[in-house]
C-alpha positions as CSV (number, residue, x, y, z in Angstrom):
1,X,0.0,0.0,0.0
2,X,1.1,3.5,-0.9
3,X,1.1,6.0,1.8
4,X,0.2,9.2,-0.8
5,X,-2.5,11.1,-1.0
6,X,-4.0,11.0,-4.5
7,X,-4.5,15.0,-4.2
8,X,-0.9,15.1,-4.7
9,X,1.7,14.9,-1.9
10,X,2.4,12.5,1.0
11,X,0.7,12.4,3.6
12,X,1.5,12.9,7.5
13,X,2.0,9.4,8.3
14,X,4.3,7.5,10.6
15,X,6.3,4.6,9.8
16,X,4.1,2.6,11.7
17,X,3.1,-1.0,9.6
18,X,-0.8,-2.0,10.2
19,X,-1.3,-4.6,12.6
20,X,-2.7,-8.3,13.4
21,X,-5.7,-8.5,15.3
22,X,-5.9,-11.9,17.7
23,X,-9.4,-12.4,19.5
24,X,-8.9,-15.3,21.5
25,X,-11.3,-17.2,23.0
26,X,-13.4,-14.2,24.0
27,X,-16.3,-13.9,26.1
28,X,-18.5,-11.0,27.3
29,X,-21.1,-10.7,29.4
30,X,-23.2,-7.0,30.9
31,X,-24.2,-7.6,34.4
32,X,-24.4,-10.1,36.7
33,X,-26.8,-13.7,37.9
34,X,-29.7,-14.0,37.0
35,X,-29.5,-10.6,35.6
36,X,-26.5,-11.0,33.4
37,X,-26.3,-11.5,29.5
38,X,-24.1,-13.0,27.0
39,X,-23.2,-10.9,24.2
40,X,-20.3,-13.1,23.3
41,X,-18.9,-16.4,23.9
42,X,-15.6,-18.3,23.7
43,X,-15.0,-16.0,20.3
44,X,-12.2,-16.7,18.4
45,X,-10.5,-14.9,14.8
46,X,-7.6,-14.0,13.5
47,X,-7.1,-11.1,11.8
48,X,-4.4,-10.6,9.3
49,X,-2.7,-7.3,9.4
50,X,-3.5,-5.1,6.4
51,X,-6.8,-6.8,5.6
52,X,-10.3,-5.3,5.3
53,X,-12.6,-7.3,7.6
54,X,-16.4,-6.6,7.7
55,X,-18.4,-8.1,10.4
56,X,-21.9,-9.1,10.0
57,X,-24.7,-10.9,11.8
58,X,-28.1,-10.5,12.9
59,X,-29.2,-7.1,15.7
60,X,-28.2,-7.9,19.1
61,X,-25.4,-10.7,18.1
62,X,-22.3,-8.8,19.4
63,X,-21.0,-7.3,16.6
64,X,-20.3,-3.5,18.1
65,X,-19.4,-5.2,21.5
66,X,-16.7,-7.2,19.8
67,X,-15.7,-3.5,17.9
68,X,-15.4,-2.2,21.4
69,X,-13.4,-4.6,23.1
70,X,-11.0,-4.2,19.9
71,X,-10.8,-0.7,20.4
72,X,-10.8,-0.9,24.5
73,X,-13.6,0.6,25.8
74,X,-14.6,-2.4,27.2
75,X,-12.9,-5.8,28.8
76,X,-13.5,-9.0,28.1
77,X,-15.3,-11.2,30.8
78,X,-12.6,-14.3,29.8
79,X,-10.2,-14.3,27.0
80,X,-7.7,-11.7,25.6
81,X,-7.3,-9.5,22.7
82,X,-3.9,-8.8,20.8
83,X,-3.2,-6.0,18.6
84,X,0.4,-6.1,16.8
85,X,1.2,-8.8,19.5
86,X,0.4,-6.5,22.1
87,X,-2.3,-7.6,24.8
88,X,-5.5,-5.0,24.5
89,X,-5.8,-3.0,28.2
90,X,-7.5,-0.1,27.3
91,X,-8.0,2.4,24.3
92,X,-4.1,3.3,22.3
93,X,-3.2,5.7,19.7
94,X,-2.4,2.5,17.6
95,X,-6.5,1.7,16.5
96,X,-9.1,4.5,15.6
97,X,-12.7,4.3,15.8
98,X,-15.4,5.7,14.0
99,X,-19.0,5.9,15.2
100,X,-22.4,5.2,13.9
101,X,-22.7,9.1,13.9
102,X,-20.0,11.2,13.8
103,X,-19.4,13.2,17.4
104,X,-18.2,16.5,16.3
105,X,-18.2,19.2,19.0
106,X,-20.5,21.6,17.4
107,X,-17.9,24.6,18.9
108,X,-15.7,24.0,17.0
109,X,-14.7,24.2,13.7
110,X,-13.7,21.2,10.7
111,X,-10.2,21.7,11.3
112,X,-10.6,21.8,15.3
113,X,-12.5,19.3,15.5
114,X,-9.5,17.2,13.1
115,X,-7.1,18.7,15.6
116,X,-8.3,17.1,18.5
117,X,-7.8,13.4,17.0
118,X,-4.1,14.5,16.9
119,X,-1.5,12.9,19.3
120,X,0.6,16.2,18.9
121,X,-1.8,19.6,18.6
122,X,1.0,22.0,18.3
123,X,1.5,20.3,14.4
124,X,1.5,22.8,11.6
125,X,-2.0,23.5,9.6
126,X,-0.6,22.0,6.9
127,X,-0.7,18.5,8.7
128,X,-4.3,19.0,9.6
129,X,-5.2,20.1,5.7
130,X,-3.5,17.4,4.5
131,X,-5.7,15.1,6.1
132,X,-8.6,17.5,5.2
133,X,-7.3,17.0,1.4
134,X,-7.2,13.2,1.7
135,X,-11.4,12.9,2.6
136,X,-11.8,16.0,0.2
137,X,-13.0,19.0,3.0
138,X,-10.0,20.8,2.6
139,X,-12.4,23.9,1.8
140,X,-14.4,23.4,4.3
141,X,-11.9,24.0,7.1
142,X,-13.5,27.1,8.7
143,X,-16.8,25.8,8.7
144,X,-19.0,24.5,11.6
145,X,-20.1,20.9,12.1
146,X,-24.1,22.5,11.5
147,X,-23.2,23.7,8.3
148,X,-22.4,19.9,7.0
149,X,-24.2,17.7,5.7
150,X,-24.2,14.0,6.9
151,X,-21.4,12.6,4.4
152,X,-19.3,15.2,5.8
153,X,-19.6,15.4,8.9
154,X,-18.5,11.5,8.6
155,X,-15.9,12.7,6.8
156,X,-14.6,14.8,9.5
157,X,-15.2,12.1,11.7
158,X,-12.6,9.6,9.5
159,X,-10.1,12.5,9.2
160,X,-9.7,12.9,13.2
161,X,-9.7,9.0,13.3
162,X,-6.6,9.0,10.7
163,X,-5.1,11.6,12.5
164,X,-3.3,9.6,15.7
165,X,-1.9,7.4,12.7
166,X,-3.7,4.3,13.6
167,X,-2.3,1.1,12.7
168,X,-6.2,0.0,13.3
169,X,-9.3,1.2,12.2
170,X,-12.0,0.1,13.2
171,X,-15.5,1.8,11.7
172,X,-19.1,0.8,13.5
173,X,-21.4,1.0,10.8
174,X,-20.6,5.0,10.2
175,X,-22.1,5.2,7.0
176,X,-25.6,3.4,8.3
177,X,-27.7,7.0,8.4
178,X,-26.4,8.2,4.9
179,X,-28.7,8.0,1.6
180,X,-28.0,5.5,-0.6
181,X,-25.7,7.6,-3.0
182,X,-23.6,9.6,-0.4
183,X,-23.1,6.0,0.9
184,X,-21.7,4.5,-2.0
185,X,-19.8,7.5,-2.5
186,X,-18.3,7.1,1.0
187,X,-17.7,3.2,0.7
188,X,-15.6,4.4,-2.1
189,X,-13.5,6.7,0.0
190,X,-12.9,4.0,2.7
191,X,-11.4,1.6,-0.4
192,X,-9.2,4.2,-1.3
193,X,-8.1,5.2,1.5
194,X,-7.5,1.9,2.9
195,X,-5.5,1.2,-0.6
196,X,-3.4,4.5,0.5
197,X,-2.4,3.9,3.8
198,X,-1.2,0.8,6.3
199,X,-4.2,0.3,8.0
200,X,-6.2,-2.8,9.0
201,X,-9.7,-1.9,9.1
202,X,-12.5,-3.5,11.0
203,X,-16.4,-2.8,10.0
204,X,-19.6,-3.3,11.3
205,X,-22.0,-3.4,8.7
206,X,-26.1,-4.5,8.1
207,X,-25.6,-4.1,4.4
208,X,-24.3,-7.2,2.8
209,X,-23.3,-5.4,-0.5
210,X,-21.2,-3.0,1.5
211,X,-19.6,-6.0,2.9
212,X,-18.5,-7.8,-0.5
213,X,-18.0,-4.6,-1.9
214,X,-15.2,-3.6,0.5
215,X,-14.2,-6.9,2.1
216,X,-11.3,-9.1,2.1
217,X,-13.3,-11.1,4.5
218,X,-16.6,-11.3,5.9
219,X,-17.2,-12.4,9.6
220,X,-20.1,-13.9,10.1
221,X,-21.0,-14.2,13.8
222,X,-24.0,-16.6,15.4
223,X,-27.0,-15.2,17.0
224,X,-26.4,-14.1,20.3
225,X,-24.4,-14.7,22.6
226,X,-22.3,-14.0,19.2
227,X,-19.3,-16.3,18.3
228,X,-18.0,-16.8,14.3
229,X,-19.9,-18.8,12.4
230,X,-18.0,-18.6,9.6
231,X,-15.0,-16.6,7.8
232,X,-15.5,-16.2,3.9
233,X,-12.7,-14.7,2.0
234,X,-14.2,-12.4,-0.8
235,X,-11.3,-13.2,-3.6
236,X,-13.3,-11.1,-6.4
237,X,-10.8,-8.1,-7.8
238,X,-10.9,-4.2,-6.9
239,X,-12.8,-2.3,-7.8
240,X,-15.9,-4.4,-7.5
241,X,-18.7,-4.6,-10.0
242,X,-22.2,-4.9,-7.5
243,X,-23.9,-6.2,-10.6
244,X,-21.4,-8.7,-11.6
245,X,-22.9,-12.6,-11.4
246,X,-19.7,-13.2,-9.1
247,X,-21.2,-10.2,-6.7
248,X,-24.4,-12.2,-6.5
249,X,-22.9,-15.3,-5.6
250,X,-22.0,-13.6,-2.3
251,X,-24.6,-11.9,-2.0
252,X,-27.1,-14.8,-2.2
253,X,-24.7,-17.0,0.0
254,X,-24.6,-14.1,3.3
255,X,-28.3,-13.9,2.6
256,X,-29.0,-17.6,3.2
257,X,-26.8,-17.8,6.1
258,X,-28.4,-15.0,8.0
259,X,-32.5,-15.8,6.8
């Protein structure tokens, strides 16, 4: 992978390679006795570094839980997680995460709110709009988080994420509340930039096209208390064709496994 910008110029990156994820033998549970429930159990996967995983099941099977304990923000109940061979104890500079909707602080503007995700804020502007550059808002710097619409705003939103350079990204479902257009548009901008940089990126997604689209594998977890069901390597060529008979093989395959 290249770490350039395609608007021409590198971009502020480390040297930092992407990372291996290792879930191993993973188990959550929220609460306690009679009280308590399962959202995973005894979950194990490998994931290679540099890969594109999507993870998909049916609501309530674990699939943000197991995007959280990835990114820290909450502990297993028994098991571990590994992250570049390095045992997960809390949220690191080294994985990003994007939310379901973006969290901007309204008071500040696009390029604030980019600052923030940085692990240095005294770094020039021209580090902060060169990550503006790479999701295309370098014009929209000054403005306000009102004055976006929801494609940017998420935009924003994957801008700060890049700008700790993560080894990790991990993305739940972020593009769930866009219309269908401004989300293929934005599925394209997370292949391209995952093409650009070292990252190994980690999805949530409901939308089995998004996942064949973008995937090198698709994670298919059991109903809960979630544990994989299956792994499925999606060895069709970039950039996809969502109309190609290959496509529909997927597609019809996912859809019988989660009926």
């Amino acid at each position: 992978m290249k770490n350039m910008s395609s608007v021409g110029g590198p971009v502020d990156v480390t040297d930092r390679e992407p990372a291996s994820i290792e879930v191993v033998n993973v188990s959550k549970c929220f609460g306690e006795g009679d009280r308590g429930v399962e959202a995973l159990a005894d979950l194990t996967l490998t994931i290679p570094a540099g890969d594109f995983i999507t993870i998909i099941g049916q609501s309530g099977c674990g699939k943000t839980t197991l995007l959280r304990l990835i990114a820290g923000l909450e502990y297993p109940s028994k098991g571990y997680i590994k992250v570049g061979g390095d045992t997960v104890k809390g949220t690191g500079w080294d994985r990003g995460l994007i939310f379901q909707e973006p969290r901007l602080f309204p008071w500040a503007t696009v390029a604030h709110n980019v600052r923030l995700g940085l692990r240095d804020r005294g770094r020039s502007q021209d580090q902060i709009m060169a990550l503006l550059q790479l999701v295309g808002l370098e014009d929209f710097a000054a403005a306000y988080p009102r004055e976006l619409s929801g494609g940017m705003a998420q935009r924003v939103a994957l801008a700060r994420a890049l700008a700790g350079s993560p080894q990790v990204l991990l993305l739940d479902e972020p593009l769930g509340a866009l219309d269908a257009v401004t989300r293929m548009r934005m599925q394209d901008e997370l292949m391209r930039i995952w093409q650009e940089r070292s990252l190994t990126m980690v999805a949530v997604t409901h939308d089995l096209d998004e996942a064949i689209l973008l995937s090198t594998q698709i994670v298919v977890l059991t109903q809960r208390p979630g544990t994989v069901r299956r792994v499925i390597p999606v060895d069709l060529p970039y950039p996809r064709d969502r109309t190609s008979a290959e496509f529909n093989v997927f597609r019809q395959e996912l859809v019988g496994m989660l009926a």
